[in-house]
C-alpha positions, 0 to 999 in steps of 0.5 A: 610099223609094218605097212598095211593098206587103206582099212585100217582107218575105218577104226572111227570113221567107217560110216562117213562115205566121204572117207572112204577113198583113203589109201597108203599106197597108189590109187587104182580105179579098180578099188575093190570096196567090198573088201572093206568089212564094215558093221551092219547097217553101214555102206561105203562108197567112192569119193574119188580115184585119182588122188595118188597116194592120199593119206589124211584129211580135213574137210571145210565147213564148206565142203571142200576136202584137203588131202595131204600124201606122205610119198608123192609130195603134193597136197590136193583139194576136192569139190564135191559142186552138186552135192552127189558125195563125188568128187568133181574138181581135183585141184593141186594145192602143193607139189615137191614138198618133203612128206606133207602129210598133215593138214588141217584148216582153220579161219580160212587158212590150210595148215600143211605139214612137211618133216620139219615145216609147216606152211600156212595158205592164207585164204585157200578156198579162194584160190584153188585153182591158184593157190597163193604163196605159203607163209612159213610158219615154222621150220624148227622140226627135226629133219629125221624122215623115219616117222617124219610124216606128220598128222596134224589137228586143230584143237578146242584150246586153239592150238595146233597139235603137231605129233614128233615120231620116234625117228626109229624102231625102239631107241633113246634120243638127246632130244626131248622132242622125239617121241612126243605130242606137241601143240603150238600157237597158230603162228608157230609160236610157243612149242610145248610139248603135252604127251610124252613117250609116244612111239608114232601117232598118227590120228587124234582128237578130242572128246566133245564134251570133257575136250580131252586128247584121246590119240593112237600110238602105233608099236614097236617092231620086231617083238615077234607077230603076237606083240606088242599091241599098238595103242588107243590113249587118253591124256589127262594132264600136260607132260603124261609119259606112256611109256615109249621106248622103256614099256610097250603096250602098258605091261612089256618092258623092253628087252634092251631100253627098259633100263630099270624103269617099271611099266608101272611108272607110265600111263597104260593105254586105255585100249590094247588095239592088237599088235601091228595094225597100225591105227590111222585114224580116230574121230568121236561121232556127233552125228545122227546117221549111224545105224542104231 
């Protein structure tokens, strides 16, 4: 996917200020916000600025915010001590790793994808200054960097759900794990693959109240600028295909892989997001902030 700067997350997340400090590439202190276009009603702010090349997040039922990069290779943590919505300690949790762009958190440990590895920090927000030695949960990834960097999540069934991207533009591969959503046991067991045919997500979540998986899928390349649209999904059974490399966007067979295969045969996208924009980020709101 063409690369495109920090906005693009905003899709589901513009009102949390807490967000805002999202960038793909390095950090300036001279962020310009007010090119952010956001909905009437809505206000962004800096978190923090000196977090090189951030990518994606999770944040602690304490407070403290945990932040995976794909390029620099180190993994950060930012306490907000007073409550002011800036970030007062930076502490680096990580560093050397191979694209650890994926965290997530759960029962007091940090989840921390690598390409072909996830790492577990037992007791994290303890030793932040400190972090204790990781517990390799499982290194049975593919090592393929193009579409390598992971984006990672806990979901309601307990298990962490860990995208595979296609390790290309648009191709086939022998292995069935490419182009997939998959979930494992905390512990890294029991890899099961739920979502098939899915180019490169890189953001998704769960419906509150049905718990099922709603995700992004960013489109192939080098079908011209108006085309294909990249994708908003939703998975209603284990196994669902939608559509990768054969069909794209839900009605464009591939020039070259369609391979007699109809569009009709794969689940369409519940949403056309455009072409190229790269949807980075999905959340369900909750809350009771926004402006009605």
């Amino acid at each position: 996917m063409n690369r495109i700067k920090w906005y693009t997350l905003l899709i589901a997340t513009a009102g949390l200020s807490w967000l805002v400090f999202i960038q793909f590439y390095p950090a300036k202190p001279n962020i310009q916000l007010d090119k952010i276009k956001l909905p009437a009603g809505f206000k962004i702010d800096l978190y923090a600025d000196q977090v090189t090349n951030a990518r994606s997040m999770c944040l602690t039922p304490s407070g403290t915010l945990f932040v995976g990069t794909r390029d620099e290779g180190s993994v950060y943590a930012l306490v907000d001590q007073n409550g002011d919505y800036k970030a007062d300690k930076i502490y680096i949790i990580a560093k050397g790793l191979q694209m650890p762009n994926g965290v997530a958190f759960r029962n007091g440990s940090l989840y921390v994808a690598e390409v072909s590895k996830i790492w577990r920090y037992d007791n994290i927000e303890s030793h932040l200054a400190d972090p204790p030695k990781p517990v390799l949960i499982t290194d049975d990834y593919p090592d393929k960097t193009h579409h390598g960097w992971k984006f990672i999540a806990f979901g309601p069934d307990g298990k962490l759900y860990v995208p595979v991207g296609a390790p290309c533009n648009v191709c086939t591969s022998e292995d069935p794990v490419f182009a997939t959503i998959t979930r494992i046991n905390p512990d890294g067991s029991g890899r099961e693959i739920v979502a098939r045919g899915v180019r490169n997500s890189v953001g998704f979540t769960w419906h509150p109240q049905t718990k099922e998986l709603w995700f992004t899928d960013n489109g192939r390349d080098w079908l011209g600028d108006d085309q294909p649209s990249c994708e908003l999904n939703h998975l209603t059974r284990v196994g669902e295909h939608f559509g990768f490399p054969y069909c794209h966007q839900g009605d464009i067979p591939d020039p070259k892989l369609a391979d007699g295969h109809q569009c009709s045969e794969f689940t369409p996208p519940a949403m056309k997001m455009g072409p190229h924009v790269a949807p980075l980020g999905i959340e369900f709101y909750t809350g009771n902030q926004f402006p009605t």
